[in-house]
Structure formats: C-alpha cells, structure tokens
N, C-alpha and C positions, 0 to 999 in steps of 0.2 A: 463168599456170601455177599449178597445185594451192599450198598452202604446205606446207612438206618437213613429212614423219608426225612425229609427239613418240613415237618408240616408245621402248618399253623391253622387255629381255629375258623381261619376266613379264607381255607383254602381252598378252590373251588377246582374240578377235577374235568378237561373236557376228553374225550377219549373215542374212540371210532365206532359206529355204527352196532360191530359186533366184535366179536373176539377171532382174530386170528386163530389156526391152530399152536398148539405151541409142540415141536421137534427139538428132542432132544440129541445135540451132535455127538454126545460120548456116549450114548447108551449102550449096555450090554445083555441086553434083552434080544433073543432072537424072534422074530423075524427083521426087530428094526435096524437101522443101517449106521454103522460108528464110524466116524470120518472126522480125527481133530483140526484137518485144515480144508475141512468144506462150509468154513461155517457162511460164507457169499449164496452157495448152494440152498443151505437149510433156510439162512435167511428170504431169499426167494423166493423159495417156496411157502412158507410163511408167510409170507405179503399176498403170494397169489391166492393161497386159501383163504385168504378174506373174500375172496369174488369165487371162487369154484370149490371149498371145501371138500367135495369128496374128490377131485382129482388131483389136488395138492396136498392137506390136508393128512397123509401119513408119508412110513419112509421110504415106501419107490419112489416118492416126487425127488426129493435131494439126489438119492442116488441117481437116478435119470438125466436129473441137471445138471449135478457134478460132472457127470459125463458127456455133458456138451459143452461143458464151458474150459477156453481156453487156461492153459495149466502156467504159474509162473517157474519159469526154465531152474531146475537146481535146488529150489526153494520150498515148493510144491505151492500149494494154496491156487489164487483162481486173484486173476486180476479185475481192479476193483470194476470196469466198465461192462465186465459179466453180467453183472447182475440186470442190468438196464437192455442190455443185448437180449439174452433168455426169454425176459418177461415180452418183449417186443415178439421175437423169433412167436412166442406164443399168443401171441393178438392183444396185447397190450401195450399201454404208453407209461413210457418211462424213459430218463434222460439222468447222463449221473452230473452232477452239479458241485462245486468248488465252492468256497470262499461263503460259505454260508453260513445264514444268521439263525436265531431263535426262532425269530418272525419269520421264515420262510417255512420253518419245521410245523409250526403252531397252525400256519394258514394251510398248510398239507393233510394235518389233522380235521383241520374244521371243513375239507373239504369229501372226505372220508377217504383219504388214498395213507395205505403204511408205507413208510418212510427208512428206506435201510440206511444208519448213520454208519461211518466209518470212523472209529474209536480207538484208543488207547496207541498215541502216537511212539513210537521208537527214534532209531538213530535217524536225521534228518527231517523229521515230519511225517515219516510212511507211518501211516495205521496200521494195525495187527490183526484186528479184529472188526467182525461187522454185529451190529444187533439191531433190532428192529422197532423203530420209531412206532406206540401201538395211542400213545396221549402225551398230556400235558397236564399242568394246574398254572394257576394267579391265585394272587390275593385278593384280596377284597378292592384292591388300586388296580389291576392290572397287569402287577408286575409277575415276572415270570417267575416262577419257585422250583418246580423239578421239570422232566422228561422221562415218559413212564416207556420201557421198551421192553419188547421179549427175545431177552438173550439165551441162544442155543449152547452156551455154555452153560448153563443153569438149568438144574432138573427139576424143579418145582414151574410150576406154570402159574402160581398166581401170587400177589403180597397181597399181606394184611396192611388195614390203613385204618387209623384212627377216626375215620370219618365214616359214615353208615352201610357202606358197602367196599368190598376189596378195589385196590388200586386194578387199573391195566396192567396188562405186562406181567412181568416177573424180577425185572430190575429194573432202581431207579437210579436215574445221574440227573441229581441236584445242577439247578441252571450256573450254580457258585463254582462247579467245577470245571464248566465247558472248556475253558481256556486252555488247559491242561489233557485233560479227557475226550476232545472232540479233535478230530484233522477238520473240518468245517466242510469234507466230505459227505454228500447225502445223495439217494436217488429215491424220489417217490414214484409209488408204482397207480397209474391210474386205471378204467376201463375205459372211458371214451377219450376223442380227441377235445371233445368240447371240456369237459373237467380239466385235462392238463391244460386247455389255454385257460380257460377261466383262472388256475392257480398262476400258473406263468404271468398273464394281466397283474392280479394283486400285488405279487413280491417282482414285479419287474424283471422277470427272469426272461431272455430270451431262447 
C-alpha cells in the first residue's frame, strides 16, 4: 500500500496538465500484458501517453517496448537508460539524469513533462524499481512536502487527499523520505526540443 499523504491544511498540490494513463505491470486480466520486471517499459509508456494516449495508453504499448528495450544479462529487467532511448527512438526528448534534486523534479512538473524516478535503492545504490513522476505539493512557505507518482506496481490509479479533489498519481513519497527512497536517478520525458532546453536552462542541467 501507498504510505499515508504528510498533508497539511496549506498544502498546495501542482500536478500535470492531464493525467497520464495509468498500467497496471502485474495484472491478470486478459487481454492486458503482466510483466513483473518491465516496470522501465510500463513506466514509458505512461509518460508517453500523456502526449498520444491512444497509442500508449493501454497494454500493447509496454509490451511493444519491453521488446525493444535492451535486457539486463542474467537478471532480466531493462537498463535504466531504456527509458530515455525508447522515448527518443519515438520522437521524443528525454535524457536520463543523476545526482538529482527536488527542484529539478518540481520544475519538470511545472513545465508539464512526466518524470520517471528511479526508486528503492538496494545493495550498492542500484534502484529496483521505476515509477512515474505525475506532481508535487509545498506548503504555504514553499517547502517541498510529497511527490505524487504513478506506480505500475499499484492497481488503483488514483488516492484520496484530504484536500477538494483527489491527489495525482496513485502513490505518494513524502519529500522526508527522498534520502532513503530515491537513487537521485530521473529522466523527463518532453515533446519539443524547445521544452527540454527551457527545463535544462532553469535546473542548470546540461
């Protein structure tokens, strides 16, 4: 299950344009597609269906992806630079990114591109998992409070939020646990070139 929201009364929620679809990776519903170490794939394809919905959008997108994208040897799953490859390969700009902050994920957001984190670090710092950057919130000062994503391990597609309308996403990680919870791995998925430089200007991203 999700971990319960850290809201606050002055929590203010920014979140993207529209709603991704949200794919579910373990489903067992036929005709969709169940793949527990595609989740790079699902993620993806989820970001892209925020710009083409009906082509990404259900589950021949993953499957389709998964099957272009480079396998890691012995292990299975899909190395993290897949993801930014795919999206490219398909007329899109994206770039996978290290050492990243809040404030790079936040100005991603505001500039309406989803953001696939690379999450839940293991032995040495390798991520396990990817899920998809879909908002944020501040307080009333500014400060950061959660990161609203939609995780393809999670079958619900949408949370409740104490606030007038449901949160983005379908999971939340609390900015208090980034430390922990994030490799500082991200790649935002953009449509034009002019968007990804405009974002890359702001957070100094070359």
């Amino acid at each position: 299950m999700p971990p319960a929201p850290d809201a606050t009364t002055d929590e203010i929620v920014h979140r993207l344009p529209r709603d991704p679809a949200h794919l579910y990776q373990r489903s067992q519903d036929p005709p969709n597609y169940n793949n527990p170490m595609g989740c790079g794939a699902f993620c993806t394809s989820m970001a892209l269906s925020f710009y083409n919905p009906e082509r990404y959008g259900n589950y021949g997108a993953p499957r389709a992806i998964f099957g272009e994208m480079v396998k890691v040897p012995f292990f299975g799953g899909t190395f993290e630079g897949q993801n930014a490859s795919i999206a490219k390969k398909h007329g899109f700009f994206a770039a996978p990114f290290d050492h990243g902050k809040v404030t790079d994920l936040a100005a991603a957001i505001d500039h309406g591109a989803p953001t696939i984190m690379l999450v839940d670090p293991g032995r040495f710092g390798i991520g396990r998992h990817d899920v998809l950057l879909v908002g944020y919130s501040v307080d009333a000062n500014g400060n950061y409070i959660n990161l609203f994503t939609n995780n393809p391990e999670v079958q619900g597609a949408t949370l409740e939020s104490p606030l007038d309308e449901k949160y983005p996403g379908n999971y939340i990680i609390p900015v208090s646990t980034l430390p922990t919870k994030w490799t500082g791995c991200f790649t935002p998925f953009f449509s034009s070139a002019e968007a990804f430089a405009s974002w890359r200007a702001q957070v100094g991203r070359r």
